[in-house]
MDAnalysis code that builds the backbone (N, CA, C; Angstrom):
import MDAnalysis as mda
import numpy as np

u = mda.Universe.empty(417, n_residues=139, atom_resindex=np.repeat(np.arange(139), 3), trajectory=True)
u.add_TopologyAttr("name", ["N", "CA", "C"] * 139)
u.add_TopologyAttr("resid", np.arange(1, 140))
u.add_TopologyAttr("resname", ["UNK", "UNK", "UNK", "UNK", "UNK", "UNK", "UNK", "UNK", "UNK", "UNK", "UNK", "UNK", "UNK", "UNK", "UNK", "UNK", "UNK", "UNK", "UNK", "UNK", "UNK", "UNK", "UNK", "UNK", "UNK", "UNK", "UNK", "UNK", "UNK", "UNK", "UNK", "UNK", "UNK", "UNK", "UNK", "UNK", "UNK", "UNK", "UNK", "UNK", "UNK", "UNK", "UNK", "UNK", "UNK", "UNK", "UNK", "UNK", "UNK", "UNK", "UNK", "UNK", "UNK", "UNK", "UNK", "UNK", "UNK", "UNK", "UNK", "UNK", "UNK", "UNK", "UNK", "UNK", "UNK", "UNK", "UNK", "UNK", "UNK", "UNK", "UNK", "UNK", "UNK", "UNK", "UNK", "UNK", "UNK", "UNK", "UNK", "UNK", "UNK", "UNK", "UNK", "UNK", "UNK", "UNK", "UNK", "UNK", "UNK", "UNK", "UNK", "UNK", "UNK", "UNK", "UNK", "UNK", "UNK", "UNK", "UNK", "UNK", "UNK", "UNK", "UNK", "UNK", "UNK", "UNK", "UNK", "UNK", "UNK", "UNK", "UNK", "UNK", "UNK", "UNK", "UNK", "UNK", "UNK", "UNK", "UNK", "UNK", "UNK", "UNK", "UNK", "UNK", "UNK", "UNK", "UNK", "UNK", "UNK", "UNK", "UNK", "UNK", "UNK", "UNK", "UNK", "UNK", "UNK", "UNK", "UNK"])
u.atoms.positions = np.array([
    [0.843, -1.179, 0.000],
    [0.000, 0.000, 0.000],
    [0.891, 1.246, 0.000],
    [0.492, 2.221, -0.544],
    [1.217, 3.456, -0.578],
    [1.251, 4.144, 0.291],
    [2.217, 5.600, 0.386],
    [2.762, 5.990, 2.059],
    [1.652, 6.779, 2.368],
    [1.189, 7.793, 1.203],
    [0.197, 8.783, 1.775],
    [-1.269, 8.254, 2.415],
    [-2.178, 9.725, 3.032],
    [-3.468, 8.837, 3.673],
    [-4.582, 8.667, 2.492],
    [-4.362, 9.728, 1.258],
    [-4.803, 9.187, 0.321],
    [-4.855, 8.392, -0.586],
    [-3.535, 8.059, -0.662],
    [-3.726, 6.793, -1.789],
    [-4.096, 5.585, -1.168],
    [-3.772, 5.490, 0.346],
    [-4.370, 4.480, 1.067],
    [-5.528, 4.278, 1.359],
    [-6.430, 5.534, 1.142],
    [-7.820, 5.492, 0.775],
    [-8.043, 5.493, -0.627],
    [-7.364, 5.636, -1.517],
    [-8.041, 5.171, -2.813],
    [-7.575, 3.710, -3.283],
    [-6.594, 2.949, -2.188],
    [-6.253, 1.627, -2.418],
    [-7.354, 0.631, -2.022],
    [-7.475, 1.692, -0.702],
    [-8.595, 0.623, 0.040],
    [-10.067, 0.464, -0.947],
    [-10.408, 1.774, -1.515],
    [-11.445, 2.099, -2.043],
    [-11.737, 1.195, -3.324],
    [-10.865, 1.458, -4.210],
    [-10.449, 0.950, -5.483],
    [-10.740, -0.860, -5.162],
    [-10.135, -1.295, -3.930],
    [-10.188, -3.217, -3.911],
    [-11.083, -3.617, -3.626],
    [-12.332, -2.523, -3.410],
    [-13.548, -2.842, -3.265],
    [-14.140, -2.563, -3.947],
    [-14.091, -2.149, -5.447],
    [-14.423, -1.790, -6.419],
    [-15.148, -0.843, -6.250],
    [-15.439, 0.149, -5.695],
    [-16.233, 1.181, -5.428],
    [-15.487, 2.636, -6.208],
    [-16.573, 3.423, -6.406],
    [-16.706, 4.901, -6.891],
    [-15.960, 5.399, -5.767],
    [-15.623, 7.044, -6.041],
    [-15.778, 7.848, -4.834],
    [-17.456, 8.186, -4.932],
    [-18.113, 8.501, -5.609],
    [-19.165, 8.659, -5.619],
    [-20.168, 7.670, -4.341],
    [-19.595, 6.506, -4.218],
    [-20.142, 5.370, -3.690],
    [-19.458, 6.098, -1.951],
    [-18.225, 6.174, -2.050],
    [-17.338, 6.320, -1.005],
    [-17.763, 7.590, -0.350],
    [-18.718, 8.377, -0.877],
    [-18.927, 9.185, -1.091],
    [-20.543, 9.103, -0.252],
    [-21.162, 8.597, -0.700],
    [-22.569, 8.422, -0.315],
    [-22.349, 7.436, 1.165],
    [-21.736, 6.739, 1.455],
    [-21.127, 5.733, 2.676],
    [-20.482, 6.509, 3.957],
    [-19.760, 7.795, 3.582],
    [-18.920, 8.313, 4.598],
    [-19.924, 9.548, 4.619],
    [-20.459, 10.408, 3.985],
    [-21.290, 11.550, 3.944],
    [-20.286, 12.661, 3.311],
    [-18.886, 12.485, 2.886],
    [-18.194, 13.465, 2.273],
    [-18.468, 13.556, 0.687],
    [-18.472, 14.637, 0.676],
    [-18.498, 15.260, -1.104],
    [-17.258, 14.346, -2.039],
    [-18.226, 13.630, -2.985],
    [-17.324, 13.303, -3.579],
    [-15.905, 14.253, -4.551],
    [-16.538, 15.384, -4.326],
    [-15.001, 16.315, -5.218],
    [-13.581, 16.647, -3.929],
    [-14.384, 16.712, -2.785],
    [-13.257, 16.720, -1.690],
    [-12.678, 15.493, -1.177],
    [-13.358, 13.834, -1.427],
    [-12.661, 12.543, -1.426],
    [-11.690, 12.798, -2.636],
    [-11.832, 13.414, -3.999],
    [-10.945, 13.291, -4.634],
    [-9.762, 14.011, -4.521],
    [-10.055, 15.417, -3.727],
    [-8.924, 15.662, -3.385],
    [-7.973, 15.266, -2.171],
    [-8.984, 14.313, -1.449],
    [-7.960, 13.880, -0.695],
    [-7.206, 12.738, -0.942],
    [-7.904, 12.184, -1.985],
    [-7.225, 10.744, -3.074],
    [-5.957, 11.508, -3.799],
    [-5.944, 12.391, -4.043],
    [-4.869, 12.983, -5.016],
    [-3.907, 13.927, -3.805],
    [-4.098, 13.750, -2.499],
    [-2.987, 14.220, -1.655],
    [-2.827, 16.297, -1.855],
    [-4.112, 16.911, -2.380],
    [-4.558, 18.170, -2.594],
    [-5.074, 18.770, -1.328],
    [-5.426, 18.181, -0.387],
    [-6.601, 18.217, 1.108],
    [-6.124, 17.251, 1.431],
    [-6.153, 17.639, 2.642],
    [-5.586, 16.639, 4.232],
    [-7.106, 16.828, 5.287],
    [-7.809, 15.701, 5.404],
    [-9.209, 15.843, 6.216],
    [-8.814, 15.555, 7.457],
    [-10.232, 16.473, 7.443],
    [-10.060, 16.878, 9.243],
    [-10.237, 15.193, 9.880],
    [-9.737, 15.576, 11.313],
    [-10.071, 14.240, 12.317],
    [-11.654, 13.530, 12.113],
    [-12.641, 14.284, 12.049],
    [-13.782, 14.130, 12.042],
    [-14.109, 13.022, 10.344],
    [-13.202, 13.707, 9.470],
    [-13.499, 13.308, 8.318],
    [-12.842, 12.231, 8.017],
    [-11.548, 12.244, 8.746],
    [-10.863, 10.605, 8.818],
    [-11.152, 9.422, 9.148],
    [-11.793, 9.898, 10.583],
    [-12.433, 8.859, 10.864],
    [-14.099, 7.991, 10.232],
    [-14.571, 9.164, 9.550],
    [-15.555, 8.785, 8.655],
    [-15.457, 7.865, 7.480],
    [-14.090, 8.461, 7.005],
    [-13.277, 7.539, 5.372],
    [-12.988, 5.907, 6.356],
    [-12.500, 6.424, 7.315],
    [-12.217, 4.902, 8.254],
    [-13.395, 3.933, 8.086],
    [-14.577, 4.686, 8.763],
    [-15.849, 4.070, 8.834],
    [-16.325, 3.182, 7.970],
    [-16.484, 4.233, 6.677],
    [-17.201, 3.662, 5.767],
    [-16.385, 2.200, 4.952],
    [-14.890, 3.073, 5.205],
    [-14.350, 1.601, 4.263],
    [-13.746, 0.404, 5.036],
    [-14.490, 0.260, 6.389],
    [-14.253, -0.355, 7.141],
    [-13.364, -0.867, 7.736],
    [-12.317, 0.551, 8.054],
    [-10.797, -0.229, 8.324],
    [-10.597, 0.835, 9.671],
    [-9.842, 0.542, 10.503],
    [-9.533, 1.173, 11.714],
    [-8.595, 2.427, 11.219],
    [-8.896, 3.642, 11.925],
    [-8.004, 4.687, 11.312],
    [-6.259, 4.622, 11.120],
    [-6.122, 3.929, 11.879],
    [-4.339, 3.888, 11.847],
    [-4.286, 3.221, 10.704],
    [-5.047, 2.322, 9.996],
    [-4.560, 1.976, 8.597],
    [-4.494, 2.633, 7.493],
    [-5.438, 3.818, 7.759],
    [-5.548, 4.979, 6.849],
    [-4.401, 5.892, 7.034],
    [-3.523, 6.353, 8.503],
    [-2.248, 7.377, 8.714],
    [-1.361, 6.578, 8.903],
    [-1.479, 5.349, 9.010],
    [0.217, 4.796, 9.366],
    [0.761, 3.911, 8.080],
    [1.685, 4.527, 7.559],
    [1.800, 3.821, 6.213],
    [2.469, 2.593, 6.277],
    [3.140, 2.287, 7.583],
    [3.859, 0.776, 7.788],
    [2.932, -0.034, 8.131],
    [1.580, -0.101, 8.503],
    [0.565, -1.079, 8.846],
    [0.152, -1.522, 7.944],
    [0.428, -2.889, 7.933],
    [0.099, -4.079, 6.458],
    [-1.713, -4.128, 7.316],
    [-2.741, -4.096, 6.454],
    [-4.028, -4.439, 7.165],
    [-4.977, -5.106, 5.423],
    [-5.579, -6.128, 5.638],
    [-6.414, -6.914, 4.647],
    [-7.748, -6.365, 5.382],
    [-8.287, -5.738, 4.561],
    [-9.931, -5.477, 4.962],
    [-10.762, -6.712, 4.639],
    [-11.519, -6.145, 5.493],
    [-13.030, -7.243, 5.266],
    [-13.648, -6.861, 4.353],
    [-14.013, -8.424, 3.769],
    [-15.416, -8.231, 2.481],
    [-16.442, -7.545, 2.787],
    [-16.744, -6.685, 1.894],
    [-17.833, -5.644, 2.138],
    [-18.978, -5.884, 1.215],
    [-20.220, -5.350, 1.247],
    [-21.105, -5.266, -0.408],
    [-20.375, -4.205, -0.793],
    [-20.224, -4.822, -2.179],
    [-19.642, -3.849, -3.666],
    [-20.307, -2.921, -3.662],
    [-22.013, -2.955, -3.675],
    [-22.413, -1.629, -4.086],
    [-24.019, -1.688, -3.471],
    [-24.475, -0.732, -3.250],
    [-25.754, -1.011, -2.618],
    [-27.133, -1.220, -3.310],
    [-26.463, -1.411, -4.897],
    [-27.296, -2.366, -5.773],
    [-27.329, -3.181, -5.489],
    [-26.961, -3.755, -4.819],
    [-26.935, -5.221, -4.063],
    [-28.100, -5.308, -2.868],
    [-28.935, -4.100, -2.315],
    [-29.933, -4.581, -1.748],
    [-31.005, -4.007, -2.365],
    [-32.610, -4.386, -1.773],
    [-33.500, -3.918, -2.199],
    [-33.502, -2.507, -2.138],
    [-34.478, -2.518, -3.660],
    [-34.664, -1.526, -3.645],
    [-35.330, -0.123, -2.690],
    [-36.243, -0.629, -1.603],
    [-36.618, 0.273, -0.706],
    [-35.251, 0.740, 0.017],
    [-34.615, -0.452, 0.153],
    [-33.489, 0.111, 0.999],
    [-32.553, 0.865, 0.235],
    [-32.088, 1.340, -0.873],
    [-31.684, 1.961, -1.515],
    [-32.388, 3.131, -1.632],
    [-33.546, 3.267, -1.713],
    [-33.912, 4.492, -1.517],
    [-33.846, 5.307, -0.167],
    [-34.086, 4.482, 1.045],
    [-33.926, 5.336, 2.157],
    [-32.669, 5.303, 2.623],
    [-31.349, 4.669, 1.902],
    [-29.806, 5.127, 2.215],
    [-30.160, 6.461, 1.231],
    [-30.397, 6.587, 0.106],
    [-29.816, 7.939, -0.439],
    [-31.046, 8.956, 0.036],
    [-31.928, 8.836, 0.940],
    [-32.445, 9.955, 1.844],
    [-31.956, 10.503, 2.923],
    [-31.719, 11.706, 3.050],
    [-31.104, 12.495, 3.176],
    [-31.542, 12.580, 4.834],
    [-33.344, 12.349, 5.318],
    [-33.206, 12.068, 6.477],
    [-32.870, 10.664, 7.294],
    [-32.154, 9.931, 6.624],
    [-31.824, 8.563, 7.104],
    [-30.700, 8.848, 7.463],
    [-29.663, 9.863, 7.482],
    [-28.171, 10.193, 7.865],
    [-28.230, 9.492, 9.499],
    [-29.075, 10.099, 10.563],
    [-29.208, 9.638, 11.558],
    [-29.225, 8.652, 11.774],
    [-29.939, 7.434, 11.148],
    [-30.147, 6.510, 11.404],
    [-28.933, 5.307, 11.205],
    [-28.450, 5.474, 9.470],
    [-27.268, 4.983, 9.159],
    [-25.735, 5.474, 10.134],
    [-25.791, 6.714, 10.647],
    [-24.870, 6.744, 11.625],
    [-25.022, 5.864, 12.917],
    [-26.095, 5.890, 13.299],
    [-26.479, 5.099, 14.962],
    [-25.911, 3.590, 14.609],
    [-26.380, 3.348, 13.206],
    [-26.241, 1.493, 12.827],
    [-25.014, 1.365, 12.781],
    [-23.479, 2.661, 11.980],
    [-22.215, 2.583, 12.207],
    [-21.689, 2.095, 12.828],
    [-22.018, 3.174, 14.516],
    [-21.627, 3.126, 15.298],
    [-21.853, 1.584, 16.026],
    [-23.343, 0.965, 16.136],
    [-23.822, -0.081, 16.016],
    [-22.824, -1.367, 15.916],
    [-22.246, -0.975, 14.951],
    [-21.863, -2.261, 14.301],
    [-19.913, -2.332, 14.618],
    [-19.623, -0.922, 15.586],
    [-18.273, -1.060, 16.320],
    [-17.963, -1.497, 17.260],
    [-19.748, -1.946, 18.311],
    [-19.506, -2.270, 19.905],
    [-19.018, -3.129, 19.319],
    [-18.334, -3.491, 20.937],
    [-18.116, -5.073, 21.387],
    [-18.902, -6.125, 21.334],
    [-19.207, -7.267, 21.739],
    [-20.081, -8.322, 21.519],
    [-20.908, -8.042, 23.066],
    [-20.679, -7.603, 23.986],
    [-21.142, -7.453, 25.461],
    [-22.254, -6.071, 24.908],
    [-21.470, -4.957, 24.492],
    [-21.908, -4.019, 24.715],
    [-23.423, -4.131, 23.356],
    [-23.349, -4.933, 22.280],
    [-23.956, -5.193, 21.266],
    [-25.336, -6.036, 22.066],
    [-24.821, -6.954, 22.993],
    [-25.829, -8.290, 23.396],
    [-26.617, -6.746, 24.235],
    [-26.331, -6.263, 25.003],
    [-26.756, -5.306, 25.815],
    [-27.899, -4.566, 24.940],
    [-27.131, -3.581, 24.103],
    [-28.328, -2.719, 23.425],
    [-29.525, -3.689, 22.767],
    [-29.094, -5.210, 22.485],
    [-30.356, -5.880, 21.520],
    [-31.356, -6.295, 22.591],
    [-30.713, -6.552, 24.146],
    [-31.985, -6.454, 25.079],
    [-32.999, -5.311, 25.180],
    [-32.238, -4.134, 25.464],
    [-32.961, -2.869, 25.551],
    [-33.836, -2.924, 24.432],
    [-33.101, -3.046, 23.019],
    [-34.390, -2.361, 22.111],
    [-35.584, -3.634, 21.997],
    [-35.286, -5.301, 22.503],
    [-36.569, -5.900, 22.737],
    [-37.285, -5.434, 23.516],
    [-37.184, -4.777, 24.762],
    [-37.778, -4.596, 25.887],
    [-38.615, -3.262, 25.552],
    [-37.975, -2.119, 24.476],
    [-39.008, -1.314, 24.636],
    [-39.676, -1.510, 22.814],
    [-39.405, -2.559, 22.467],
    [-40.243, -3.291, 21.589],
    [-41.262, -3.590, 22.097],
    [-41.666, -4.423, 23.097],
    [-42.364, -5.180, 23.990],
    [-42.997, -4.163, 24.595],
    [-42.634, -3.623, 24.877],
    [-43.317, -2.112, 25.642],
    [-44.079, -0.967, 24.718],
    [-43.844, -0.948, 23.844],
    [-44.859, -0.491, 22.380],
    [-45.492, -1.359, 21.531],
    [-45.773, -2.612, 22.236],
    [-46.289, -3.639, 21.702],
    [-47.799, -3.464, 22.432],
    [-47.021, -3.542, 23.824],
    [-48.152, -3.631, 24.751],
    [-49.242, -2.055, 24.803],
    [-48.531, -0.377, 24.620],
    [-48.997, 0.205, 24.513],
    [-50.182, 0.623, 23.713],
    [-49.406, -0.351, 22.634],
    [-50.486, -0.417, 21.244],
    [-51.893, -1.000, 21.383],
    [-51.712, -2.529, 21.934],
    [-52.571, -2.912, 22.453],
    [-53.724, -2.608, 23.789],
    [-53.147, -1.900, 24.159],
    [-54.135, -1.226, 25.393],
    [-54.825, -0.355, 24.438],
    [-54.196, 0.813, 23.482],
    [-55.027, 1.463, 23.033],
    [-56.209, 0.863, 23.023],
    [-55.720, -0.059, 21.346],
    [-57.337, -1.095, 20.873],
    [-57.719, -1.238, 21.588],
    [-57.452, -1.848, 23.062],
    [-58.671, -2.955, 24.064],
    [-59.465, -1.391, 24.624],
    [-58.946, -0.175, 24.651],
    [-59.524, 1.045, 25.051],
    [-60.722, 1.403, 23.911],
    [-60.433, 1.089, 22.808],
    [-61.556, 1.849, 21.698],
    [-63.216, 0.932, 21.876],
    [-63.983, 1.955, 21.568],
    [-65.238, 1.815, 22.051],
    [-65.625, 0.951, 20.704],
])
């Protein structure tokens, strides 16, 4: 892999066959400022590093440390690859929230992961039951 943090993001990018456009829609950065940071023109902020990290699923030191040999994980190629509803509400614009929470989501630990999937049964179960009181309430 090459020394800079961009070509190491357009190495990483490129073996996953992806656009910046794609890389682009995944991290929330403009694809004309991924290209300048592919071409070593712009140096991104902390905030934005760790986003390029995110999306292309590699821990940030593989993106600034140019001596770290790292093999990424198989990813989907492209998000033609799922249904179509779900393609439409990734490229909606109010789903940013949501696709960030699932990010983050998908960095716990296995403890901290088992944890949140109790909580959100429990207040599953708890708007299950709310629901149902309504109905048994209607005349």
């Amino acid at each position: 892999m090459k020394d800079s943090f961009g070509s190491r993001v357009r190495a990483i990018r490129q073996s996953r066959s992806w656009s910046q456009q794609e890389l682009s829609m995944r991290s929330g950065i403009s694809t004309p400022h991924i290209s300048s940071i592919e071409r070593d023109k712009r140096h991104p902020s902390l905030d934005y590093a760790q986003r390029l990290a995110a999306a292309l699923g590699v821990p940030l030191h593989v993106l600034c440390d140019p001596h770290t040999a790292y093999r990424a994980p198989n990813m989907r190629n492209s998000p033609d690859e799922l249904p179509l509803s779900m393609q439409n509400f990734i490229l909606n614009e109010s789903a940013m929230p949501y696709l960030e929470a699932a990010q983050r989501m998908a960095t716990l630990s296995e403890a901290e992961a088992s944890f949140l999937r109790v909580v959100i049964e429990l207040l599953a179960q708890r708007k299950c039951l709310m629901n149902s009181d309504k109905e048994n309430r209607k005349p």
